[in-house]
C-alpha positions as a Markdown table, in Angstrom:
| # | Residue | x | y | z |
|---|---|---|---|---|
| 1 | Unk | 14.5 | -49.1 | -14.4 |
| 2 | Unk | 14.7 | -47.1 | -11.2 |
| 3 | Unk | 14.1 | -49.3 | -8.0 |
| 4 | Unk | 11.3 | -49.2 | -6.3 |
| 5 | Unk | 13.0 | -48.0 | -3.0 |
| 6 | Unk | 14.6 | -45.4 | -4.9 |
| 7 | Unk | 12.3 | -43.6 | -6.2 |
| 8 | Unk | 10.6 | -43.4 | -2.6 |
| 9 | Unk | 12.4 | -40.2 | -1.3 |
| 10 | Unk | 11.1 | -38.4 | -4.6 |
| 11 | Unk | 7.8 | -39.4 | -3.9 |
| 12 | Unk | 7.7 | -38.2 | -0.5 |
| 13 | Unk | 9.6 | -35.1 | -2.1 |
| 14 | Unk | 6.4 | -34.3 | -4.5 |
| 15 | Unk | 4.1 | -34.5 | -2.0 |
| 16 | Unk | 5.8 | -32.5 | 0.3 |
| 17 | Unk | 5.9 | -29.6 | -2.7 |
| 18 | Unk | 2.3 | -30.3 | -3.6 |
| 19 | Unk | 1.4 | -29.4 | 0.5 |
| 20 | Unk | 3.5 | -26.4 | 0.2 |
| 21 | Unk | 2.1 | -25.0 | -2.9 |
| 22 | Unk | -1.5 | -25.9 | -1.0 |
| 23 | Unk | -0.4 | -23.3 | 1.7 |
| 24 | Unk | 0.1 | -21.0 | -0.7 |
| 25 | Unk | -2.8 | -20.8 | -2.3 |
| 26 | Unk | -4.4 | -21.1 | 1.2 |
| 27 | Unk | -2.5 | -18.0 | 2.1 |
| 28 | Unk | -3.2 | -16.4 | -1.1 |
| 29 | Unk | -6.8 | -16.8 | -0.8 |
| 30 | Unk | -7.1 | -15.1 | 3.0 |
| 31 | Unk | -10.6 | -13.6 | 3.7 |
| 32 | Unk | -10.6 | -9.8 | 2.2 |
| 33 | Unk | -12.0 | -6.9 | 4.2 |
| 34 | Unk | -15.9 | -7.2 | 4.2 |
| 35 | Unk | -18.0 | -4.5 | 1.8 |
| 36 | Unk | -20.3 | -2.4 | 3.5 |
| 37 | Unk | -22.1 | 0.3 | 1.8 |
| 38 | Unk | -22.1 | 3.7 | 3.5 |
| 39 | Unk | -23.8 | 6.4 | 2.8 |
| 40 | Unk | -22.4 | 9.8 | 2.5 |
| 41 | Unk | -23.4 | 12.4 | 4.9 |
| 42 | Unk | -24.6 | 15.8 | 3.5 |
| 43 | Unk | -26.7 | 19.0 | 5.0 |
| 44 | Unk | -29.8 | 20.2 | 3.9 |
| 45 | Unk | -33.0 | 21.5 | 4.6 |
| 46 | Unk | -35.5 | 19.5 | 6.9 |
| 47 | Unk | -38.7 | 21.0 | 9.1 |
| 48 | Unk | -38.0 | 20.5 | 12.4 |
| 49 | Unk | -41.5 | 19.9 | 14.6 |
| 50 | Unk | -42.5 | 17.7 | 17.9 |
| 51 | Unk | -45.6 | 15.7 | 18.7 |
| 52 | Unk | -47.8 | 17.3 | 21.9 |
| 53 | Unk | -50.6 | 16.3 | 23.6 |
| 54 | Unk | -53.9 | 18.1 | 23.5 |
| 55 | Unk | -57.6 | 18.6 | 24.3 |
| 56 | Unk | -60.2 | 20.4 | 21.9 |
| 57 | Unk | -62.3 | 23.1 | 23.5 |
| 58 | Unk | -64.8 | 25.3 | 22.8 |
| 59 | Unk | -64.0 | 28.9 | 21.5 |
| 60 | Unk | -67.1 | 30.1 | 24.0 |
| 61 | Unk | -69.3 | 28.7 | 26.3 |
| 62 | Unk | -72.3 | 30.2 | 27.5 |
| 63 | Unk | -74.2 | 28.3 | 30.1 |
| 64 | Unk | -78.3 | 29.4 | 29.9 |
| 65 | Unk | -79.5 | 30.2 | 32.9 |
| 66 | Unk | -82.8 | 32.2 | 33.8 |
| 67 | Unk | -82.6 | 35.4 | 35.0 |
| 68 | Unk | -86.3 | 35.6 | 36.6 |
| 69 | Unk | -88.5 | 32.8 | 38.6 |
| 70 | Unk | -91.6 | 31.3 | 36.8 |
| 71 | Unk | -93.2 | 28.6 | 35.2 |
| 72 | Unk | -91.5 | 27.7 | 31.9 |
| 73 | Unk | -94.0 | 28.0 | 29.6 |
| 74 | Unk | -92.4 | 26.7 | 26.0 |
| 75 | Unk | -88.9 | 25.7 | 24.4 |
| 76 | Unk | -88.1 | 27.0 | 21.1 |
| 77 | Unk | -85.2 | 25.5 | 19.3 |
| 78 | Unk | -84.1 | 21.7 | 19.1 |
| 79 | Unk | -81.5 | 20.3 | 20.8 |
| 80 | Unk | -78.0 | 19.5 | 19.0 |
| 81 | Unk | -79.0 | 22.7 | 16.3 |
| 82 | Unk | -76.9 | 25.5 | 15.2 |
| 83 | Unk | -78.4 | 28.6 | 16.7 |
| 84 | Unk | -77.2 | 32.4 | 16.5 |
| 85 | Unk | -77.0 | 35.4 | 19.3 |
| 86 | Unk | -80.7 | 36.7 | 20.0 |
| 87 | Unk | -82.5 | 33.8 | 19.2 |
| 88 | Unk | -85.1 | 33.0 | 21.5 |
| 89 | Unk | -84.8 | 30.0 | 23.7 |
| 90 | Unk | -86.9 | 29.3 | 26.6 |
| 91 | Unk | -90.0 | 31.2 | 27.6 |
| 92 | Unk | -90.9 | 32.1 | 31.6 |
| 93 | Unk | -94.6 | 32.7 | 32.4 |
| 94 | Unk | -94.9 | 36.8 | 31.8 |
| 95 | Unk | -98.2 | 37.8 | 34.2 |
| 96 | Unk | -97.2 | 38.7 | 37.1 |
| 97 | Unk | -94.1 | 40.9 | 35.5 |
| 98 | Unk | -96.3 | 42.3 | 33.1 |
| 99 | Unk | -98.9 | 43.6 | 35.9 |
| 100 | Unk | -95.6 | 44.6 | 37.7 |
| 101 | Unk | -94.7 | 47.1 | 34.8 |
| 102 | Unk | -98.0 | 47.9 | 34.6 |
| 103 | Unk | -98.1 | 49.5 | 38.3 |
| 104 | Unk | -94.7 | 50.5 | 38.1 |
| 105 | Unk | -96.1 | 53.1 | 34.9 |
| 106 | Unk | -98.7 | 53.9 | 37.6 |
| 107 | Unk | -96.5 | 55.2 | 39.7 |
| 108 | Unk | -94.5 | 56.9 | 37.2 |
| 109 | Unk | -97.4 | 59.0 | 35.6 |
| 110 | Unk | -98.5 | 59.5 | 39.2 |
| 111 | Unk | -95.5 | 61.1 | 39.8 |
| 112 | Unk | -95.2 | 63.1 | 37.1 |
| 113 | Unk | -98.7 | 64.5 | 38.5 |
| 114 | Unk | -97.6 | 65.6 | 41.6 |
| 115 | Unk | -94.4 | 66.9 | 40.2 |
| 116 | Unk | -96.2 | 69.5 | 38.1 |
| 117 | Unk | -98.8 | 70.6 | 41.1 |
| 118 | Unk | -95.4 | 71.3 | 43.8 |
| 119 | Unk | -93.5 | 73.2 | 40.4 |
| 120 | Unk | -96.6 | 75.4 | 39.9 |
| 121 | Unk | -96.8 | 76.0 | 43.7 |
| 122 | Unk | -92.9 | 76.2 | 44.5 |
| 123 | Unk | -92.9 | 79.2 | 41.3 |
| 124 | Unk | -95.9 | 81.2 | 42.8 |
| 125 | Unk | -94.5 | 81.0 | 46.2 |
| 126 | Unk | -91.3 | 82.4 | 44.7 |
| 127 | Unk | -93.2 | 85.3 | 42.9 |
| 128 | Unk | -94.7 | 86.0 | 46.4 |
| 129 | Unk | -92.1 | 86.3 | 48.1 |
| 130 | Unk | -90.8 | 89.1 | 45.6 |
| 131 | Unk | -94.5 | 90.9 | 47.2 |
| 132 | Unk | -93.5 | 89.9 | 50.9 |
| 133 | Unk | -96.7 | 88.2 | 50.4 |
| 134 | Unk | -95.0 | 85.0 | 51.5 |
| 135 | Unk | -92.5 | 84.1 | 53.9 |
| 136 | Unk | -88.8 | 82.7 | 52.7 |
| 137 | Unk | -90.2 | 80.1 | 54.7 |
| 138 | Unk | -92.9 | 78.8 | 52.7 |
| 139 | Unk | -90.7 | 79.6 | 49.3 |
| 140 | Unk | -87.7 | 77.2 | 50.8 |
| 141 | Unk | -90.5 | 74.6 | 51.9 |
| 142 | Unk | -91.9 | 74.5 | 48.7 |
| 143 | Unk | -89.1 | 74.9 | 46.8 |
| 144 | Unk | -87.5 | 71.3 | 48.8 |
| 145 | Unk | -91.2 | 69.8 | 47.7 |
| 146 | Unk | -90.9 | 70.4 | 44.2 |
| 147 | Unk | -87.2 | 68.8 | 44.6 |
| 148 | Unk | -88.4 | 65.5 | 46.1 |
| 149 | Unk | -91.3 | 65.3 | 43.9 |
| 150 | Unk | -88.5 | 65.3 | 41.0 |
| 151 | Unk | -86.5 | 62.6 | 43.0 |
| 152 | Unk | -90.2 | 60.3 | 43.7 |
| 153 | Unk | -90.3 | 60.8 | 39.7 |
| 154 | Unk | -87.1 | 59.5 | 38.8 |
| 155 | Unk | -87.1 | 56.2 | 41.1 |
| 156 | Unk | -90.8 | 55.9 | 39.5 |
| 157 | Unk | -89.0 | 55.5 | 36.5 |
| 158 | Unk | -86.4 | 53.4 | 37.7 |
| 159 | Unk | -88.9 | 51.0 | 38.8 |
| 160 | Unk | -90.6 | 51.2 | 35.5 |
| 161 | Unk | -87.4 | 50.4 | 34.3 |
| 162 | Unk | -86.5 | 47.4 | 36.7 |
| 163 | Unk | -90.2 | 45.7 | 35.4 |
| 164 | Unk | -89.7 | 46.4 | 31.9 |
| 165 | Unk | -86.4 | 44.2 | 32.4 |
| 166 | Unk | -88.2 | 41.5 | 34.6 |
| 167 | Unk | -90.7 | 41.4 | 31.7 |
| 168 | Unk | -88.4 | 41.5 | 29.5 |
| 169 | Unk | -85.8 | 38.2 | 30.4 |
| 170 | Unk | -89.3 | 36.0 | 30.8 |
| 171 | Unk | -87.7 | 35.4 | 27.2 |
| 172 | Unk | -84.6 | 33.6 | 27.9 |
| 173 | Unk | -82.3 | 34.0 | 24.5 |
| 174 | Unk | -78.9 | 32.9 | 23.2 |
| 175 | Unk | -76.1 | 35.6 | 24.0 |
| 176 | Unk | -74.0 | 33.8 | 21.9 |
| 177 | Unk | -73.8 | 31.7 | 18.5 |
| 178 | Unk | -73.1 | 27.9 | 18.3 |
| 179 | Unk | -74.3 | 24.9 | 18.7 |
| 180 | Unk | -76.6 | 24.5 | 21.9 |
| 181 | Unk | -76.9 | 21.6 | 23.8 |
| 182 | Unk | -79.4 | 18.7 | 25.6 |
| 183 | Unk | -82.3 | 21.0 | 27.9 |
| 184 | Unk | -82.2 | 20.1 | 31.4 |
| 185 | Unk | -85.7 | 21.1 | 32.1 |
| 186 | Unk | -89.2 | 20.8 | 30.4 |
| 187 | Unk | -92.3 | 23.0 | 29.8 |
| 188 | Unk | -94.5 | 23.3 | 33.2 |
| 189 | Unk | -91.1 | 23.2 | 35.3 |
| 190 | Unk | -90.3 | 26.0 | 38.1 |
| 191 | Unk | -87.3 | 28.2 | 37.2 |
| 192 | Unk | -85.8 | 30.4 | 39.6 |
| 193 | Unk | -83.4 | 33.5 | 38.9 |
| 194 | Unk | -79.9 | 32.6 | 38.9 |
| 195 | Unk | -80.6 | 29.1 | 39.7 |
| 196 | Unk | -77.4 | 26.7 | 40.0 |
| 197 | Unk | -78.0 | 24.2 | 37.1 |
| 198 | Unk | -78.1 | 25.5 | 33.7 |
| 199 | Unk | -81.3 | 24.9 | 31.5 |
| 200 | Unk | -78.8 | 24.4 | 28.6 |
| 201 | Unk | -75.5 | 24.9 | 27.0 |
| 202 | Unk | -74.3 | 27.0 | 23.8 |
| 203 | Unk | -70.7 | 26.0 | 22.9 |
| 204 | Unk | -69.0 | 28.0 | 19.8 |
| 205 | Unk | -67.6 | 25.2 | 17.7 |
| 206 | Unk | -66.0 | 27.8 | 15.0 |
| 207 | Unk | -63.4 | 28.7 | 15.0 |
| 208 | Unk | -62.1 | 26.2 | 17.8 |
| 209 | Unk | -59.2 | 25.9 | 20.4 |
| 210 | Unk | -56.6 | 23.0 | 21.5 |
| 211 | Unk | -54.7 | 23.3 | 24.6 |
| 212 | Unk | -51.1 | 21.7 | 24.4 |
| 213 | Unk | -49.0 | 20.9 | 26.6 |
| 214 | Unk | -44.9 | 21.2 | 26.2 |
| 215 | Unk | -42.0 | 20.6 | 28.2 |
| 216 | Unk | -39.7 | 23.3 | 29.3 |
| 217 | Unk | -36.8 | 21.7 | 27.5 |
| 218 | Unk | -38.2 | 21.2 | 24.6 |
| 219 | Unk | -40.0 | 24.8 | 23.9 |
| 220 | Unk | -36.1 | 25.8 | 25.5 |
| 221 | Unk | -34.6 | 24.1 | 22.8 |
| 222 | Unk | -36.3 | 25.2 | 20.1 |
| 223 | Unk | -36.6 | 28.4 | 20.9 |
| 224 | Unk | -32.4 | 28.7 | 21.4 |
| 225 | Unk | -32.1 | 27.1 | 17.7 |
| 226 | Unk | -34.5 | 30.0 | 16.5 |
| 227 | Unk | -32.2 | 32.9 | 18.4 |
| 228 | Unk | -29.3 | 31.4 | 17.3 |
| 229 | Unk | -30.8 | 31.4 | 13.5 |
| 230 | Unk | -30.6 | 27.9 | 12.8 |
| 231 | Unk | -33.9 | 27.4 | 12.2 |
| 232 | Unk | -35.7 | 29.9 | 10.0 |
| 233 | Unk | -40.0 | 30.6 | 9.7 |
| 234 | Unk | -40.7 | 30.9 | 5.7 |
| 235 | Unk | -44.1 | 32.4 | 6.5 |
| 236 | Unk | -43.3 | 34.2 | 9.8 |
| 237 | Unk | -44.9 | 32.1 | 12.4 |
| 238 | Unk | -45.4 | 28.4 | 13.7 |
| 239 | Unk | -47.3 | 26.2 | 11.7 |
| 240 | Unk | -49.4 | 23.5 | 14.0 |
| 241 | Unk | -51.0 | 20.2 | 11.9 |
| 242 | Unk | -53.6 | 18.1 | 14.2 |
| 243 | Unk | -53.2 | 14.4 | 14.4 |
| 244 | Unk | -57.0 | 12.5 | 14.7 |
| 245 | Unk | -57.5 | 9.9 | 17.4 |
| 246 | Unk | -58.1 | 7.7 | 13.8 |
| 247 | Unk | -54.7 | 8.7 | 12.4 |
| 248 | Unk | -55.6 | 10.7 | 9.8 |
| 249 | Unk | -54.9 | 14.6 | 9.5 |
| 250 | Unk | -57.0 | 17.3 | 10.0 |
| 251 | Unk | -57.6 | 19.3 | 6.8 |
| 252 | Unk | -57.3 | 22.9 | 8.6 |
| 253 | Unk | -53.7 | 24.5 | 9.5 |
| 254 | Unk | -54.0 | 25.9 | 13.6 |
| 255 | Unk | -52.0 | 29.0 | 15.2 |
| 256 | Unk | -51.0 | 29.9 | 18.2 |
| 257 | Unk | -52.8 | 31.5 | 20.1 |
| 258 | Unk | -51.0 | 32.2 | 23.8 |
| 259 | Unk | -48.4 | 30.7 | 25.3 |
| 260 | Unk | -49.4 | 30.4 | 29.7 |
| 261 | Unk | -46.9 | 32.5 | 31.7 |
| 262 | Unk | -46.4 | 29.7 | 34.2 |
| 263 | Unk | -45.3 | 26.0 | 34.5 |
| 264 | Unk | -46.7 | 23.7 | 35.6 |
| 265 | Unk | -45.7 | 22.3 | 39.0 |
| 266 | Unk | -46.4 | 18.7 | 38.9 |
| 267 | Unk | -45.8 | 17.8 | 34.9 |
| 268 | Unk | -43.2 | 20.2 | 34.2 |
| 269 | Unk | -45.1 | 21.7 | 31.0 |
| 270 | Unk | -46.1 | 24.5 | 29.9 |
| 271 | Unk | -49.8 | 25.3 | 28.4 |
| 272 | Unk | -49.9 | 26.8 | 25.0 |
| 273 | Unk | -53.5 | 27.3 | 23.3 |
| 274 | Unk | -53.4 | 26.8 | 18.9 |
| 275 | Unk | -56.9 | 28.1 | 16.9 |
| 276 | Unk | -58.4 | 25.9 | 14.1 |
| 277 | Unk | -61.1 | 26.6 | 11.8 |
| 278 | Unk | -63.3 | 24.1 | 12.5 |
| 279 | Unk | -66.2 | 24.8 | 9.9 |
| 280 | Unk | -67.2 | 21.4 | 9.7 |
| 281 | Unk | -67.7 | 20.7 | 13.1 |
| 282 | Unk | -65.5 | 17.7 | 12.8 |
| 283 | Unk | -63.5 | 18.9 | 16.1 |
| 284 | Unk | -65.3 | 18.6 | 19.4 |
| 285 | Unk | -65.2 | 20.1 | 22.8 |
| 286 | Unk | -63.0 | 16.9 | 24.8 |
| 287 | Unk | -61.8 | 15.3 | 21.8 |
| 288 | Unk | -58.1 | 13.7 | 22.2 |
| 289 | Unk | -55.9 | 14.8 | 19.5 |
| 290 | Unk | -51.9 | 15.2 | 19.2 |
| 291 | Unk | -50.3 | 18.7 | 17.5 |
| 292 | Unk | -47.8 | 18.2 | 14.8 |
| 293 | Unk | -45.9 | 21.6 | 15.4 |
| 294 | Unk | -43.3 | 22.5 | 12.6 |
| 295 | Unk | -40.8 | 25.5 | 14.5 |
| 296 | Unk | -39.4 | 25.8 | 11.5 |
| 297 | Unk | -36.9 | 25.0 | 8.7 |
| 298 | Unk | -33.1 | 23.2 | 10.1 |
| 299 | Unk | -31.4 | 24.7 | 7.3 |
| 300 | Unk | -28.1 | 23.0 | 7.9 |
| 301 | Unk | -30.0 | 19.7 | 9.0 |
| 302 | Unk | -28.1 | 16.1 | 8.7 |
| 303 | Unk | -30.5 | 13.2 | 8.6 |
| 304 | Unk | -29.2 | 9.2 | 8.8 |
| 305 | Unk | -31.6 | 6.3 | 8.2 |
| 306 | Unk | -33.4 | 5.3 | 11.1 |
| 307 | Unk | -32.1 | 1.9 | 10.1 |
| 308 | Unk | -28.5 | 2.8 | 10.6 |
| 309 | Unk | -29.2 | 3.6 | 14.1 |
| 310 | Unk | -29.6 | 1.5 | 17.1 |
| 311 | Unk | -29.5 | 2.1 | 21.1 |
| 312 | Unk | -26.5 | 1.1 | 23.9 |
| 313 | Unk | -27.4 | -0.6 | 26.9 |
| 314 | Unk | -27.7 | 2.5 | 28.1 |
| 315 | Unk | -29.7 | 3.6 | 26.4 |
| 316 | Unk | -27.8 | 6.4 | 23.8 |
| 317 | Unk | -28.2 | 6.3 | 20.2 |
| 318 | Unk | -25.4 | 4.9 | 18.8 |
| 319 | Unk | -24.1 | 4.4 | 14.6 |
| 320 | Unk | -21.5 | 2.9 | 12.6 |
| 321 | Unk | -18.9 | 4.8 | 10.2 |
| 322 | Unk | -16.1 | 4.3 | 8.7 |
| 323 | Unk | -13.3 | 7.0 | 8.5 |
| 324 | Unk | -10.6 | 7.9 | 6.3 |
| 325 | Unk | -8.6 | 5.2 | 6.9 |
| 326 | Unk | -11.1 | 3.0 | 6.3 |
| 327 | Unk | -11.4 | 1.5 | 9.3 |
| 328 | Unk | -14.9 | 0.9 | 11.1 |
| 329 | Unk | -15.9 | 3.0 | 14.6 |
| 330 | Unk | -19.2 | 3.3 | 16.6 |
| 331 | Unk | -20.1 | 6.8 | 17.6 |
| 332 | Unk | -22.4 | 8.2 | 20.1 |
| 333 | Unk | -24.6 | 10.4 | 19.0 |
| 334 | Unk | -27.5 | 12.7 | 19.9 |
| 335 | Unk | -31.0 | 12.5 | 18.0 |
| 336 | Unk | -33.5 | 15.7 | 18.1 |
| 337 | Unk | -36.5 | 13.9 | 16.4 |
| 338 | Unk | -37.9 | 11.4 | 13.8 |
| 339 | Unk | -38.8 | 12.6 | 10.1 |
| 340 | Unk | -40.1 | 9.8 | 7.7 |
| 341 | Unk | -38.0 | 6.9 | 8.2 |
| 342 | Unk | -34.7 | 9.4 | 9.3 |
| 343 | Unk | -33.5 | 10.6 | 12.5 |
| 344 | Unk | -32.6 | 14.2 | 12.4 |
| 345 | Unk | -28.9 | 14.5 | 14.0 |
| 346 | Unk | -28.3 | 17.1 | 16.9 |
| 347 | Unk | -24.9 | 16.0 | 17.8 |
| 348 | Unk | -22.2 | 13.6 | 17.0 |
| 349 | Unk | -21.9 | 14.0 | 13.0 |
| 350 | Unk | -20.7 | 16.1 | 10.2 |
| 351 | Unk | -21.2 | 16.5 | 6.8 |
| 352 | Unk | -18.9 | 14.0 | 4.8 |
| 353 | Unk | -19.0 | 11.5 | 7.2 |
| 354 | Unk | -19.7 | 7.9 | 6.1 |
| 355 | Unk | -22.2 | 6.0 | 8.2 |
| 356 | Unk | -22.7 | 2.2 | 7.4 |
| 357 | Unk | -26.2 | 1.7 | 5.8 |
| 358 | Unk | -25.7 | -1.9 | 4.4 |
| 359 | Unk | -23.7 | -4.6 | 6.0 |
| 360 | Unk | -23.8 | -3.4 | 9.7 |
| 361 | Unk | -23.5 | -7.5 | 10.8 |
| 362 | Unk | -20.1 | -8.3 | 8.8 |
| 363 | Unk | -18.1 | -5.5 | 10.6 |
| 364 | Unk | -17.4 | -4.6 | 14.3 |
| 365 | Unk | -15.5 | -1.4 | 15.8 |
| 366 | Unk | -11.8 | -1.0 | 15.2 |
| 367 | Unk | -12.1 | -3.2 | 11.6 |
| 368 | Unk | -11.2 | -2.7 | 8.2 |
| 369 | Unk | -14.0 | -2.5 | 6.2 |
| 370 | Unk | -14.8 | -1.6 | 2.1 |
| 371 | Unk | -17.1 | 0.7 | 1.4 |
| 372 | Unk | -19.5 | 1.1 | -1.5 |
| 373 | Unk | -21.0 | 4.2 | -1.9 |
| 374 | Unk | -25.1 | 3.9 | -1.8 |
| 375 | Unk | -27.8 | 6.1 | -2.3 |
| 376 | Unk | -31.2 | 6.0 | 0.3 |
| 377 | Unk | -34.6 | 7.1 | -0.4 |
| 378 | Unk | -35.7 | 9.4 | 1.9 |
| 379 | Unk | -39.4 | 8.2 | 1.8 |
| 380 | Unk | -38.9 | 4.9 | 2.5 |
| 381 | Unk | -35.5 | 4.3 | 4.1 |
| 382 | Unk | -34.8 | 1.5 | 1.1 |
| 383 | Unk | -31.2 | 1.5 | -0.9 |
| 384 | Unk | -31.6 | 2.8 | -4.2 |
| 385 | Unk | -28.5 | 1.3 | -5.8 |
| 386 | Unk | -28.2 | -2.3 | -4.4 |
| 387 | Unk | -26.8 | -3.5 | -7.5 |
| 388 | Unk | -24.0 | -1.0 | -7.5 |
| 389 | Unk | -22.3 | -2.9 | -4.1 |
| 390 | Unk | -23.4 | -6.2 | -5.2 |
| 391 | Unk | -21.2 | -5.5 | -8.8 |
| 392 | Unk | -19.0 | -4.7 | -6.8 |
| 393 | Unk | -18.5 | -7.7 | -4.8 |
| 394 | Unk | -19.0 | -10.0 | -7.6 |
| 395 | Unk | -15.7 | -8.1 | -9.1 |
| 396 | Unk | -14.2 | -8.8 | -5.7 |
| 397 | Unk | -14.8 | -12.4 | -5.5 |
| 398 | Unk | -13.4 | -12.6 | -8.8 |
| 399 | Unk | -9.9 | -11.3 | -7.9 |
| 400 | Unk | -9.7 | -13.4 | -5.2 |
| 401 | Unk | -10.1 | -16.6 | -7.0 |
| 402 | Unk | -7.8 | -15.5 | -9.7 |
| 403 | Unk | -5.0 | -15.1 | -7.2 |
């Protein structure tokens, strides 16, 4: 039999082997790169549009005023209705314009009267004077009567005329179609002619306008991207979509109408004016509203998750990729706009680039990382093929344990 003190230094020797082989397998099981998945970045088509602010108001406005003084007499339509050009509103006490035309006839037919007695005597003067029965005296004189009893006609007729108006606007009517408004005044008021408050409002609710308001950058920018032919109009012009104050979308597609030729000194915007049909009446004059408007179609657009992206302290969009090498970097880059859960990109990426959709927290810049291939769904922003990277670590975690 061995001694016990002998076979001490083999002990320690086993032990010693045992720790070493321990190291080993400590070594051999080192943490691998961490999996990531990335998405692969691709160009396609994508509508690019911006978000203004806007006001809706009415197509026309025609404030009612009376044209004549009098008592009002009656009010013929009902206030909030739908009325249409000639109908008759208001009604103005007619007597004393109606005895007014009547005299001013008077004076017309009185007129034409003496007008035929200084013809008759300015011709038989002229026929005398062929006789020297008459001096060119008396033919001149009443030749120049016959002229002003010509010129007493016609301002008897423009008198006439001038009444028959008067008489005429005692009915006030609509000069335009729409929908009229609250009456300011009652039956048995005093009107006077051009009076300073209107007796009511008539406000053309179809079609309609919105006024919007864009910065010079922006309209700059996407009217460079439309010279330089990156962004193309399928139907030829600008397509506007109206945002509600309740979130939902207006039914009816607007155009634009006029762009202002000036800016605005104190917001730095310029006013543009879009035209909806409005045949509803669910737009009114004052409403709030915000302009989807769609410039066009980015045909070599390149969208990443809005997800993927996150903000510097300064303030600049920033994302993660990983390059060829497979190492991890973070990139600055520039975003134009939002579209469903994606940013669109205006700078800082290509296509074939890898961003980092999944696993953002396990890597930092300058890493190694492993990348897994995934698939995003453009309407929700969600990975499609999470069991794809999670096979994949499994299979991983595997190969480590068996080294």
């Amino acid at each position: 039999m061995m001694s016990l003190g002998f076979a001490r230094p083999f002990a320690l020797v086993g032990l010693l082997a045992l720790a070493g082989c321990g190291e080993a397998k400590k070594e051999a099981a080192a943490p691998q790169a961490p999996e990531v998945g990335v998405l692969v970045l691709k160009t396609r088509e994508a509508p690019v549009s911006t978000v203004l602010p806007g006001r809706v108001n009415a197509y026309q406005v025609s404030e009612v005023r009376p044209q004549v003084t009098g008592i009002l007499q009656k009010r013929n339509f009902v206030e909030g209705s739908e009325v249409k050009a000639g109908d008759l509103l208001y009604e103005i006490d007619p007597v004393q314009y109606q005895a007014a035309l009547e005299s001013a006839e008077a004076a017309v037919l009185k007129a034409q009267a003496n007008l035929v007695s200084v013809r008759l005597k300015a011709e038989r003067k002229t026929q005398l004077l062929k006789t020297n029965a008459a001096s060119q005296q008396d033919v001149d004189d009443a030749v120049a009567t016959f002229k002003q009893g010509e010129a007493d006609l016609k301002a008897a007729e423009a008198n006439r005329d001038t009444a028959a108006i008067a008489l005429d606007r005692t009915k006030v009517t609509a000069s335009i179609s729409g929908r009229i408004g609250k009456s300011s005044i009652t039956p048995g008021a005093l009107v006077t002619a051009s009076q300073a408050s209107a007796l009511t409002t008539i406000q053309q609710l179809n079609p309609i306008y919105v006024d919007l308001d864009q910065s010079t950058s922006e309209m700059e920018r996407l009217r460079s991207q439309l010279q330089s032919g990156r962004l193309k109009q399928p139907d030829g012009h600008v397509q506007i979509e109206l945002l509600l104050e309740n979130g939902k979308t207006y039914d009816q597609k607007g155009k634009y109408s006029f762009t202002d030729s000036s800016v605005n000194e104190n917001t730095g915007s310029v006013s543009t004016r879009a035209i909806f049909a409005n045949p509803s009446r669910a737009l009114l004059p004052g409403m709030y509203v915000r302009a989807r408007v769609v410039a066009g179609v980015d045909l070599t657009a390149i969208m990443i998750p809005q997800r993927a992206v996150s903000r510097n302290p300064l303030g600049q969009a920033t994302a993660m990729f990983v390059d060829k090498d497979g190492k991890v970097e973070q990139r600055i880059i520039e975003v134009a706009q939002a579209i469903g859960n994606n940013w669109l990109v205006e700078r800082g990426v290509a296509s074939g680039d890898r961003v980092i959709i999944d696993g953002l927290q396990k890597v930092k810049p300058g890493a190694n990382a492993k990348t897994v291939e995934v698939t995003v769904d453009p309407a929700t922003g969600l990975t499609l093929n999470p069991g794809k990277q999670a096979d994949a670590g499994a299979d991983a975690a595997s190969a480590a344990r068996k080294e």
